[in-house]
N, C-alpha and C positions, 0 to 999 in steps of 0.2 A: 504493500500500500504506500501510495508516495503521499508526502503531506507536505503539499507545496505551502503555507506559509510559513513552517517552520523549517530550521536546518538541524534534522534531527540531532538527539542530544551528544550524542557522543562526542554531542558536537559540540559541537556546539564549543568545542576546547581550541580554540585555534590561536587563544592569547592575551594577555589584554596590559600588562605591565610593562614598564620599557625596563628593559633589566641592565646592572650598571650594580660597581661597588659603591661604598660608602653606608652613612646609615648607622643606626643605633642598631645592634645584634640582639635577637628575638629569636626565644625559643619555641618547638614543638614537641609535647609531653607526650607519647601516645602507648596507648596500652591497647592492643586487640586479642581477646583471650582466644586460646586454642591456638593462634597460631604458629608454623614451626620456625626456630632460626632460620632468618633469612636475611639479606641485606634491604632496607628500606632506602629509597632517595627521594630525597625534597628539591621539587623544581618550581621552577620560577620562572610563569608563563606570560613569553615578551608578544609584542606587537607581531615581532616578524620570527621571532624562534621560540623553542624552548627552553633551558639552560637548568643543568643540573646543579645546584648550590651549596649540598650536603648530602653523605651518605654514610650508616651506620648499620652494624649487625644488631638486629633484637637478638633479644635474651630469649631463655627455655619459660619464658612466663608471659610472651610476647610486648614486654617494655621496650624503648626507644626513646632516645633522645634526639633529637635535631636541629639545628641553628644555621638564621642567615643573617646577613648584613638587608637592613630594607630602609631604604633610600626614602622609599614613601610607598602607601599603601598600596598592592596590589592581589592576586588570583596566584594559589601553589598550589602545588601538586604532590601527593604521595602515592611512589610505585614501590611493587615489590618486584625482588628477585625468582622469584618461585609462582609467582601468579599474574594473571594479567588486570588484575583491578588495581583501580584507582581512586584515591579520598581529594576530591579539593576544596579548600577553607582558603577565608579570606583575611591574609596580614592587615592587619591597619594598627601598627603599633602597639602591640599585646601578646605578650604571650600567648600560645594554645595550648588545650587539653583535648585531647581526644581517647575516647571511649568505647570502645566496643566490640567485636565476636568477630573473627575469621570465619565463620559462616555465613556474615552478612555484613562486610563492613560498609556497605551504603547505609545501613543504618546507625553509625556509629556517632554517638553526641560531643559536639562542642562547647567548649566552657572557658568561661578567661577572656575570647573576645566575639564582644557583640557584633559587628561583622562577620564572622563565620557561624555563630549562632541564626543572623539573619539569613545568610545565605542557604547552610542547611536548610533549614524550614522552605523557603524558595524552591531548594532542589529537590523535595520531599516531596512538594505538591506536582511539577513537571515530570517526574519519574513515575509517579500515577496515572499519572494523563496518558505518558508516551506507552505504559502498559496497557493502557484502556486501548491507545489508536493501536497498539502489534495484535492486543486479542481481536480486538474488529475488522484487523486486514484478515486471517485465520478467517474469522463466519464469514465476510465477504468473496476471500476466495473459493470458502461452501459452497457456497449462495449462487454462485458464478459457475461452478463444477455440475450443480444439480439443474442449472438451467430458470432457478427461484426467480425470475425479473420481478416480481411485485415486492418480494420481500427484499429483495438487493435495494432497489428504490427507499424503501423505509431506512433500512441502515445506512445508505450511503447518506441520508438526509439527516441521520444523527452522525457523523461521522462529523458532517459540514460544519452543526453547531458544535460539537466538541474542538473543534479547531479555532473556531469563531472564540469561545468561550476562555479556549486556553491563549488565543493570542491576547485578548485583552486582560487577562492576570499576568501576563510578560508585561505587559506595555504598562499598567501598572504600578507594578512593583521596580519595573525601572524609571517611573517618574517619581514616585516616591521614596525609597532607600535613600538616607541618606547616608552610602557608602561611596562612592564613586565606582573604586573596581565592580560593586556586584552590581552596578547600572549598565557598566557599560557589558558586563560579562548576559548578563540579564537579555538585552537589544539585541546582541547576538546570535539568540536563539532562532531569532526571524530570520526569514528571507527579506531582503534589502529589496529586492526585484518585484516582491509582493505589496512590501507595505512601505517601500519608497518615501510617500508623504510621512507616515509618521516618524521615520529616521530622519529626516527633513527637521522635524520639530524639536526631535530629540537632539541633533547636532544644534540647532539654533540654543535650546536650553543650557546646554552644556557647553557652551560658547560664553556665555554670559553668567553662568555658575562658577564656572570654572577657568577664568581665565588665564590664572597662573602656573593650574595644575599640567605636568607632564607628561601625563597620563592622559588627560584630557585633548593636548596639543595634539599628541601622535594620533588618536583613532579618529581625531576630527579631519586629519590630515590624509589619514590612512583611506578615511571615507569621502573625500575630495578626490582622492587619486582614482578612486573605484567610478564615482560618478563621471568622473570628464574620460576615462577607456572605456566606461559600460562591460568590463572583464571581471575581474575578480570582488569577490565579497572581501567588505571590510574586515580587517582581523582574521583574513584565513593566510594561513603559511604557506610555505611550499609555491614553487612555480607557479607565476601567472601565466594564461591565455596569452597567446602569440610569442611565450618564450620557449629556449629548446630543453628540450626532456631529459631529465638529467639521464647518464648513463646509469642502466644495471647488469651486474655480473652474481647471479646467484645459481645455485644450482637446482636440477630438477630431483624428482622426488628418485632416481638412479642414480643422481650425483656427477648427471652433465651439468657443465658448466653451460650456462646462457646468458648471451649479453644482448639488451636492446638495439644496439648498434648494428646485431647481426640482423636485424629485421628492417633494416632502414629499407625505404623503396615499398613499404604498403603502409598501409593504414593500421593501426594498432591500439587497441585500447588496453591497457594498463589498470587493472582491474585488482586493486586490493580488498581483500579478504580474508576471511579466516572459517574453521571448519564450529568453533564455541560461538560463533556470532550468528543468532538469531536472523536481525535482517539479514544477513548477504543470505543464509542458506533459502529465506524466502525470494529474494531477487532473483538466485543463482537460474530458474526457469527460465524469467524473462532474457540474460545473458543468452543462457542455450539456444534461443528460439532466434535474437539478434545472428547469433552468431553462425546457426546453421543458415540464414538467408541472406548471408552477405560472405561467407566463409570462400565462395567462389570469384571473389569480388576484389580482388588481391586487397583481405580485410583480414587480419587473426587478431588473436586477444592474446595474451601475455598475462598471466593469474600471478599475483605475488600475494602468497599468504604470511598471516604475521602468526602463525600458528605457531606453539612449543615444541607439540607431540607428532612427531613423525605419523605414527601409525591411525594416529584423527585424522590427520591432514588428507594421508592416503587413501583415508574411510572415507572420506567426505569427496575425496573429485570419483570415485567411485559410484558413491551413491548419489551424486546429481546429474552424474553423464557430464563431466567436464573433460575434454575432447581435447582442448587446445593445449600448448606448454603454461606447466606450473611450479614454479619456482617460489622457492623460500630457504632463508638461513635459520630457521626456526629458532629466532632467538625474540620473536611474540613482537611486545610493542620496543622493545630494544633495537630491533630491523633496521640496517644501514639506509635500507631502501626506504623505509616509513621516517625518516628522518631526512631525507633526502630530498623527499616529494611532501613533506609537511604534511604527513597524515596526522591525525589526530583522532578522528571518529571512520569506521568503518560501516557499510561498504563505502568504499570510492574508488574511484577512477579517473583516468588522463585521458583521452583521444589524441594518438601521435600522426600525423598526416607523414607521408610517404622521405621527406627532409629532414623530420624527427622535431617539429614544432609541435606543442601542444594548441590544439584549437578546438578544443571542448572539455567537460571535467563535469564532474556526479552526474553522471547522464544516465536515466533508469527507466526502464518500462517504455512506452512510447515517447519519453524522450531520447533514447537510446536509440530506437528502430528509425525515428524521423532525421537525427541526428546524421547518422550514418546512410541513411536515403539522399540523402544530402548532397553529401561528398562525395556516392558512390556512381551517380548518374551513368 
């Protein structure tokens, strides 16, 4: 199910701090029970990268400690070595606490600073919602399976106002916070292309809120630059629209080596994924279908998984008929390549034209199929 006003959450992570030493040093306290030694790192997410700031082994009780320099308030990030989830809270000059269970550390509570307390609660309510819209793409692909048109109509028509409902508690809660990072991290979750005017008001707002702040300069900046190309959304990393495709050298699941390079002279879509992520494995159909009606069209796809486990990975181009080359260093979100191309939330993907320029990117379902009708004339 695609959910054009939003960019879904995972997303939703594409940046928002300008990252730089200095700064009074702030710690993070964290405790998440059950979990096993592991190393943890605390990143500090800029406009245009990530940056890893600090990194530490928990203990057999799952304690940690962590400390950055913060220049001024912004959006972190906590990865592990051992798993692919992620906690982020928000610095604004205060220590944190954090709280909770290696079985569900999205639910885990912040204490110490009222910015990441407000955030939490923010991210609690969006994570619901985005549950609500995965279960409804599921009965709507039902619905679609069994040929239901009357009942598909009802649901896509509660679909609409859940989107409706949940853009307006985004828009919201980032006109009100008085945080700055979780406003601007907040607005982010939109599509810029969708709700245009109101990013409009938002950049106006925080133009005249914020005139000093640096934080404020960059994404007002960042979102100028996006306006006058009509290319890339504000705050997202990695490679713009009309630039060239970074190289990748990864191996396949036999341990050929594959480079993009080697594929220069067709069209290529660059298709990050993994076999534990829910949406790609519902996309992975629409992929298939693109791919079988354009495959003779000197068109392939190129799959980079950011998978861990060899034998999922394998499970999984297995069990969705994925046909084309699939490469990964299965080293998860750690990935040279997901670091390279500014992934941040999956599925995604590049469209590489035949010179190795990218000129299209998260292109899904009949945006994918029209995309590539396109070019393939």
């Amino acid at each position: 199910m695609r959910v054009k006003h939003l960019l879904i959450l995972s997303v939703i992570i594409a940046g928002l701090s300008a990252c730089g030493g200095g700064g009074k040093k702030y710690h993070v306290y964290g405790t998440l029970e059950n979990m096993p030694e592991q190393t943890v790192y605390l990143s500090e997410l800029g406009i245009d990268k990530t940056v890893v700031v600090d990194s530490v082994k928990s203990d057999k009780s799952g304690h940690f400690t962590l400390s950055a320099n913060v220049p001024e308030p912004g959006i972190y990030r906590l990865s592990f070595s051992g798993n692919d989830r992620k906690l982020l809270f928000s610095f604004d000059k205060e220590d944190v606490t954090i709280k909770g269970d290696w079985s569900a550390p999205e639910q885990s509570t912040f204490s110490g600073s009222a910015a990441s307390e407000s955030l939490a609660g923010f991210m609690a309510v969006v994570r619901g919602q985005m549950h609500d819209f995965n279960t409804m793409g599921i009965v709507m692909d039902s619905l679609k399976a069994k040929g239901n048109d009357s009942m598909l109509a009802i649901a896509e028509a509660d679909v609409k106002d859940m989107k409706f409902q949940l853009t307006r508690f985004i828009e919201q809660y980032a006109d009100t916070t008085k945080y700055l990072p979780n406003a601007i991290f907040a607005v982010q979750i939109l599509n810029p292309e969708v709700e245009k005017d109101y990013y409009k008001v938002f950049i106006q707002n925080l133009s005249a809120k914020y005139a000093n702040a640096k934080l404020a300069k960059d994404f007002i900046a960042k979102f100028n630059a996006y306006m006058a190309a009509g290319q890339q959304q504000p705050g997202a990393a990695g490679p713009a629209i009309g630039s060239a495709a970074p190289e990748l050298s990864l191996n396949t699941t036999d341990g050929r080596q594959v480079t993009l390079s080697s594929l220069k002279g067709k069209y290529v879509l660059v298709d990050f994924w993994a076999s534990w992520c829910g949406p790609c494995r519902r996309e992975n159909p629409n992929v298939v279908a693109a791919y079988n009606k354009f495959k003779d069209k000197n068109f392939t796809i190129l799959g980079v998984s950011l998978d861990n486990d060899k034998d999922k990975w394998t499970e999984a181009i297995a069990k969705d008929g994925l046909a084309w080359t699939q490469v990964s260093d299965l080293k998860g979100w750690e990935s040279v390549a997901a670091r390279d191309y500014g992934v941040e939330a999956i599925p995604s993907n590049f469209l590489v034209d035949p010179q190795g320029k990218i000129i299209g990117r998260d292109l899904r379902g009949e945006d994918l199929e029209k995309a590539l009708a396109d070019v393939l004339k």
